[in-house]
C-alpha positions as CSV (number, residue, x, y, z in Angstrom):
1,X,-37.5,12.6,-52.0
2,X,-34.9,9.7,-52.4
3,X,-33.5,9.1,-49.4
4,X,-32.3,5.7,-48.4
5,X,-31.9,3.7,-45.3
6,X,-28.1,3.8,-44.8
7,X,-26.1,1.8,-42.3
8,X,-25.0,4.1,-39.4
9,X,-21.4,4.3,-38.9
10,X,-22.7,5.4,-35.2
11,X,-24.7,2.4,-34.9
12,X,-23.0,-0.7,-36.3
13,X,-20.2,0.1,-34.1
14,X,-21.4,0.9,-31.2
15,X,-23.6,0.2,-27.6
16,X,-24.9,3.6,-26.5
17,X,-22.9,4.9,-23.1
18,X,-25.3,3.6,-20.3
19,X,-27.1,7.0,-18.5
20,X,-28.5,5.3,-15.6
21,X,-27.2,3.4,-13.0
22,X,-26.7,-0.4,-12.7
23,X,-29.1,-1.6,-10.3
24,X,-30.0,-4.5,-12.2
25,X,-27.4,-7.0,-13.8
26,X,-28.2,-6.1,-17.5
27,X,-28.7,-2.4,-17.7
28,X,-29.9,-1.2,-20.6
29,X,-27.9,0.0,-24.3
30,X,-28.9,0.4,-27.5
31,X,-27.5,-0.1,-31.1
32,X,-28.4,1.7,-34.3
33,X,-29.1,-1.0,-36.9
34,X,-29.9,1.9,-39.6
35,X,-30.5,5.4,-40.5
36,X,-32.0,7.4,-43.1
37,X,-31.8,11.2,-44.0
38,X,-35.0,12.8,-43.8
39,X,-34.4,16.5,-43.5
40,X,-36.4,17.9,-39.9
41,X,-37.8,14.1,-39.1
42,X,-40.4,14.7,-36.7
43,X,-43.4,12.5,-36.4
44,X,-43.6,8.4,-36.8
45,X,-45.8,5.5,-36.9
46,X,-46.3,1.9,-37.9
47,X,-49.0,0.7,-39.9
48,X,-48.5,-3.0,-39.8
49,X,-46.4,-3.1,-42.9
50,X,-44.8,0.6,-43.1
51,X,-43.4,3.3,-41.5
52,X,-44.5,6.5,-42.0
53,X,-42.9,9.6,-40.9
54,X,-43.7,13.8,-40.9
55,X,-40.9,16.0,-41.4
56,X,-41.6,20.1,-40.5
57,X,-43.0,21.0,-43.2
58,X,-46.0,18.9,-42.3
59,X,-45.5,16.4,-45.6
60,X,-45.9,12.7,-45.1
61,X,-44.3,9.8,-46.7
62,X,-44.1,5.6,-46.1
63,X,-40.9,3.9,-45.9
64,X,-40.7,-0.2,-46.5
65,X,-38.1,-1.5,-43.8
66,X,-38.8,-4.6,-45.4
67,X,-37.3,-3.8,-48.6
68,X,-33.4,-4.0,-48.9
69,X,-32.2,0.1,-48.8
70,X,-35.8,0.8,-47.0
71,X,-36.3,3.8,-49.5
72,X,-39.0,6.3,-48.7
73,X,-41.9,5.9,-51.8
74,X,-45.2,6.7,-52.5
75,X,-47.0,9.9,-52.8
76,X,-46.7,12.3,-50.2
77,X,-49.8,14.3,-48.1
78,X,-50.0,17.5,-46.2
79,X,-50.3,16.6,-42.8
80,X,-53.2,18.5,-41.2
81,X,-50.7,19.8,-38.4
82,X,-47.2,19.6,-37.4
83,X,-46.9,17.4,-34.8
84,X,-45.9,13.4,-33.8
85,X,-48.0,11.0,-35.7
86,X,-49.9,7.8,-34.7
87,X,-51.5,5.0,-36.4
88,X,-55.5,4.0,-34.9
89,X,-55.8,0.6,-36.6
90,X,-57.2,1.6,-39.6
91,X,-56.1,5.5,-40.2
92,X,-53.2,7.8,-39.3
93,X,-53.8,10.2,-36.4
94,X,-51.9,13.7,-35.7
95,X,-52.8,15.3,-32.6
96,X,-52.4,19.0,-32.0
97,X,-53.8,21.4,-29.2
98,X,-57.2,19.4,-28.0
99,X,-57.9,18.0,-31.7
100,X,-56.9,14.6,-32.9
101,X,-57.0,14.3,-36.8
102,X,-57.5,11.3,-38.8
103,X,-56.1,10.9,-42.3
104,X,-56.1,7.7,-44.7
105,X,-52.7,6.7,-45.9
106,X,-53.7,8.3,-49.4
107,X,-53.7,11.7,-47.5
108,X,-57.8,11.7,-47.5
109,X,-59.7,13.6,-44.6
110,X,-61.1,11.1,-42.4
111,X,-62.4,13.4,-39.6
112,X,-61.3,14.3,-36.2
113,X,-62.4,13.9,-32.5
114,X,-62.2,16.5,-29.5
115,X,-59.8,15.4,-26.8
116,X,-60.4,16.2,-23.6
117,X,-57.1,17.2,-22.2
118,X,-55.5,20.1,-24.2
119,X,-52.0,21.0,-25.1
120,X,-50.3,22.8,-27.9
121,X,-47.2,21.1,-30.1
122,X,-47.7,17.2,-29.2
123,X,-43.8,15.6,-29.2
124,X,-44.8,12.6,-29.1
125,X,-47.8,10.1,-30.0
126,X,-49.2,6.5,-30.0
127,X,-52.0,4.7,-29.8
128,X,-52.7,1.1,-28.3
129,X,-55.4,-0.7,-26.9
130,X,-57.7,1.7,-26.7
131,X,-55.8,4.2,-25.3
132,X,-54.3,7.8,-26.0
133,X,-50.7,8.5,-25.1
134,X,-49.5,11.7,-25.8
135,X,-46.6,14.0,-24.6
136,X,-46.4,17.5,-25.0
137,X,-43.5,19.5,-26.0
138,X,-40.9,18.7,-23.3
139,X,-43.7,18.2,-21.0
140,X,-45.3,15.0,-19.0
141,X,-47.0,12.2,-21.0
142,X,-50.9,11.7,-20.4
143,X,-53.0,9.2,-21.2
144,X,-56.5,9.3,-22.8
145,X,-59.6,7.5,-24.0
146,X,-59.1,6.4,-27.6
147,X,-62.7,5.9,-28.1
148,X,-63.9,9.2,-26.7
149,X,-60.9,11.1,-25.7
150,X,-61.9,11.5,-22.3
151,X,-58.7,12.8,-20.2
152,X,-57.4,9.7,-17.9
153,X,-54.5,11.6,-16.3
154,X,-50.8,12.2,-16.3
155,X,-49.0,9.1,-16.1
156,X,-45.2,10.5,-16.0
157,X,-44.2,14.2,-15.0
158,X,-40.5,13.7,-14.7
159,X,-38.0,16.4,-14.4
160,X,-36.7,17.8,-18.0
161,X,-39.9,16.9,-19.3
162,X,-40.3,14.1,-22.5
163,X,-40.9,14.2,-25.9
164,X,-41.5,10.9,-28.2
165,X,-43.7,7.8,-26.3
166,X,-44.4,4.5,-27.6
167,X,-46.2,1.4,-26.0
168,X,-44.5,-1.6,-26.4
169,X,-46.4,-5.1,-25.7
170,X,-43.8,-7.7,-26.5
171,X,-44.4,-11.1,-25.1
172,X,-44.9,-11.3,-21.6
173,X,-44.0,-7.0,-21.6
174,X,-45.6,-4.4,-21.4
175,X,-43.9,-1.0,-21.6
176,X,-43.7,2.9,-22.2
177,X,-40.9,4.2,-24.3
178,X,-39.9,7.8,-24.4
179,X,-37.3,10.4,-25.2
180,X,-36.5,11.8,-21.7
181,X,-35.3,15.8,-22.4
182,X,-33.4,15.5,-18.9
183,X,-30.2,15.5,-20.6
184,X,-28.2,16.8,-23.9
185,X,-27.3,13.9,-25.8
186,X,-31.1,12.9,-24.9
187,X,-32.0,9.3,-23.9
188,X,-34.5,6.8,-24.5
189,X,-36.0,5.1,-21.2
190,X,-38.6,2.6,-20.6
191,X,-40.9,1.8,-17.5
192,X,-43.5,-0.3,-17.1
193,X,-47.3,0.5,-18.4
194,X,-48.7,-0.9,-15.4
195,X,-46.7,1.3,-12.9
196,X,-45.1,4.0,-14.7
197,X,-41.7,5.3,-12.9
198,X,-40.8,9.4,-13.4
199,X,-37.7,8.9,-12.1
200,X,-36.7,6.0,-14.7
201,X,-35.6,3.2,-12.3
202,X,-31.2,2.5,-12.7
203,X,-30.3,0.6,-15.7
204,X,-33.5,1.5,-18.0
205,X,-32.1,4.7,-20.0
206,X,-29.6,4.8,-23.1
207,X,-28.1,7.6,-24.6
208,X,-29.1,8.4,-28.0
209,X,-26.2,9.9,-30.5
210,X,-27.8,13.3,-30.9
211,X,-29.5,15.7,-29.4
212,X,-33.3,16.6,-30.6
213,X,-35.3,12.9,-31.0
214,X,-39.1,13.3,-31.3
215,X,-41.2,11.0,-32.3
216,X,-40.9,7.3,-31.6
217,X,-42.2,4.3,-33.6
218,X,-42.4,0.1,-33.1
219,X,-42.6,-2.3,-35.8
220,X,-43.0,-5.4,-33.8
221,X,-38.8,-5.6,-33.6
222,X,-37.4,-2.3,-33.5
223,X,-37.8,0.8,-32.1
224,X,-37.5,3.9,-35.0
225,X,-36.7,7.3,-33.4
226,X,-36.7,10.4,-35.5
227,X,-34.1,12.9,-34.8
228,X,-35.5,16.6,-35.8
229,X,-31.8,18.9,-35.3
230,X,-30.1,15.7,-36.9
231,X,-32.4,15.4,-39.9
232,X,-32.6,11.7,-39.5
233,X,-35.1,8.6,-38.6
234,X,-32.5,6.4,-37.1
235,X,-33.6,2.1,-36.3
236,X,-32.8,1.3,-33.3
237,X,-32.2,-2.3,-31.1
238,X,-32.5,-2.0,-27.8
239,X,-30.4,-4.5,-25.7
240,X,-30.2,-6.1,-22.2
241,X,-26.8,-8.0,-22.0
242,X,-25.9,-7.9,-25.8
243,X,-29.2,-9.2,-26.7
244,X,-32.0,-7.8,-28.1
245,X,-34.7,-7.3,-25.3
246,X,-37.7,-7.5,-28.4
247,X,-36.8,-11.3,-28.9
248,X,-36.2,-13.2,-25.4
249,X,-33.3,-16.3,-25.7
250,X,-35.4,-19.5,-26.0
251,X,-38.2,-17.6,-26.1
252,X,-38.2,-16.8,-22.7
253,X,-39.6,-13.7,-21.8
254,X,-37.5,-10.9,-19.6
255,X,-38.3,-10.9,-16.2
C-alpha cells in the first residue's frame, strides 16, 4: 500500500461547526491538520514513535507522522481479529469478545489474557496507566484492569452509544476522548477521567466531517481518528479559542 498523508481540503480550511452548547467561553472545535487514504480504516494506536492502524481486512501497517508525506511502510501483519487496536508499552493489543491479544510490531504472537467483562466487536481501544478502556460497538465505554483484566465498571452509558476512546494526560489534564454515535456527522467529545460526564457537558463536542469514525489514537500532540465509511485516518487539532488545547499559551495549563 502507498498511501500518503495528504493535506485535507476539509481540514486546512476549516473549524468543525460546534455540536454543543456554549456554556463555557471557549467551546470546543477542531481542525484537520492531515489525512490519509486507507481503504476501511478501523483500528489505531501510538507506539511512541508510530502510528499504526487496522483496516477490515484485519492487515496492519505503521505510518511515520514524523516523516514529511507520513507514508504508510513496513511490512504488514494479520491482525488476530478485527477490531480497534491499542498499544500496552511494549506490544500492540486487539481486543475482541472477552480476549485481549498481544502482538509485536513484527506481527509475532505474543499471547493473550482473559478479560473479565465480555463484548463482541470492540469500536474502540486504549490503554493507559494500568488501565483497560474499551467501548463496544455503539455501546458504553468500560473500564478494566490492565494487569488482570478484572471488570472495573462502565464509566459512560450515554445515549447513541460510542465508538473510538482515548485517554489523554496532557499537562495538568486528564481526559477521555470518544466518538459519540448520538448524531450523523458523528462528533468527538471529551470529559474528564476523574468524573466522567454521559451527557458531555456544553461546549466539549465537535463535529467530525464524516460519518463512521472508529478508532481513536494520541501521539503526544494530536488526536488521529480513523474514519471506516470514509476510508480515511484523518489528524486532527483540537482547539479551545483558536488554540490548540494539547499545548497551553505560556505553558499554562487549561483550567
Amino acid at each position: 500500500m502507498e498511501s500518503l498523508f495528504k493535506k485535507s481540503a476539509i481540514g486546512t480550511a476549516m473549524a468543525a461547526a460546534l455540536i454543543c452548547g456554549s456554556a463555557q467561553a471557549a467551546p470546543l472545535t477542531l481542525s484537520v491538520i492531515d489525512s490519509v487514504n486507507i481503504s476501511y480504516a478501523f483500528g489505531l494506536a501510538f507506539d511512541g514513535t508510530n502510528i499504526w492502524y487496522a483496516d477490515g481486512f484485519q492487515n496492519v501497517r505503521r505510518i511515520d507522522q514524523n516523516t514529511a508525506g507520513m507514508p504508510a511502510f513496513g511490512n504488514s501483519f494479520v491482525a488476530p481479529v478485527w477490531s480497534a487496536m491499542a498499544w500496552t508499552g511494549s506490544s500492540l493489543a486487539f481486543a475482541n469478545g472477552n480476549t485481549l491479544y498481544y502482538r509485536s510490531t513484527t506481527g509475532a504472537d505474543l499471547g493473550s489474557m482473559t478479560l473479565g467483562r465480555s463484548a463482541g466487536l470492540i469500536d474502540g481501544l486504549d490503554i493507559e496507566n494500568g488501565k483497560i478502556y474499551w467501548s463496544p460497538d455503539v455501546s458504553y465505554a468500560a473500564q478494566l484492569n490492565a494487569t488482570t483484566g478484572a471488570d472495573e465498571g462502565i464509566i459512560l452509558n450515554p445515549p447513541g452509544g460510542l465508538s473510538g476512546i482515548e485517554r489523554v494526560i496532557s499537562g495538568a489534564n486528564d481526559w477521555l476522548f470518544v466518538v459519540n454515535d448520538a448524531s450523523n456527522p458523528r462528533t468527538i467529545c471529551r470529559t474528564l477521567t476523574s468524573a466522567p460526564d454521559s451527557n458531555f457537558p456544553a461546549g466539549e463536542c465537535a463535529q467530525l466531517p464524516n460519518s463512521r469514525y472508529e478508532d481513536l489514537a494520541f501521539d503526544g500532540r494530536y488526536l488521529y481518528a480513523a474514519d471506516y465509511y470514509g476510508g480515511r485516518i484523518d489528524k486532527i487539532d483540537l482547539l479551545l479559542d483558536g488554540g490548540s488545547i494539547f499545548v497551553p499559551p505560556n505553558g499554562v495549563p487549561e483550567p
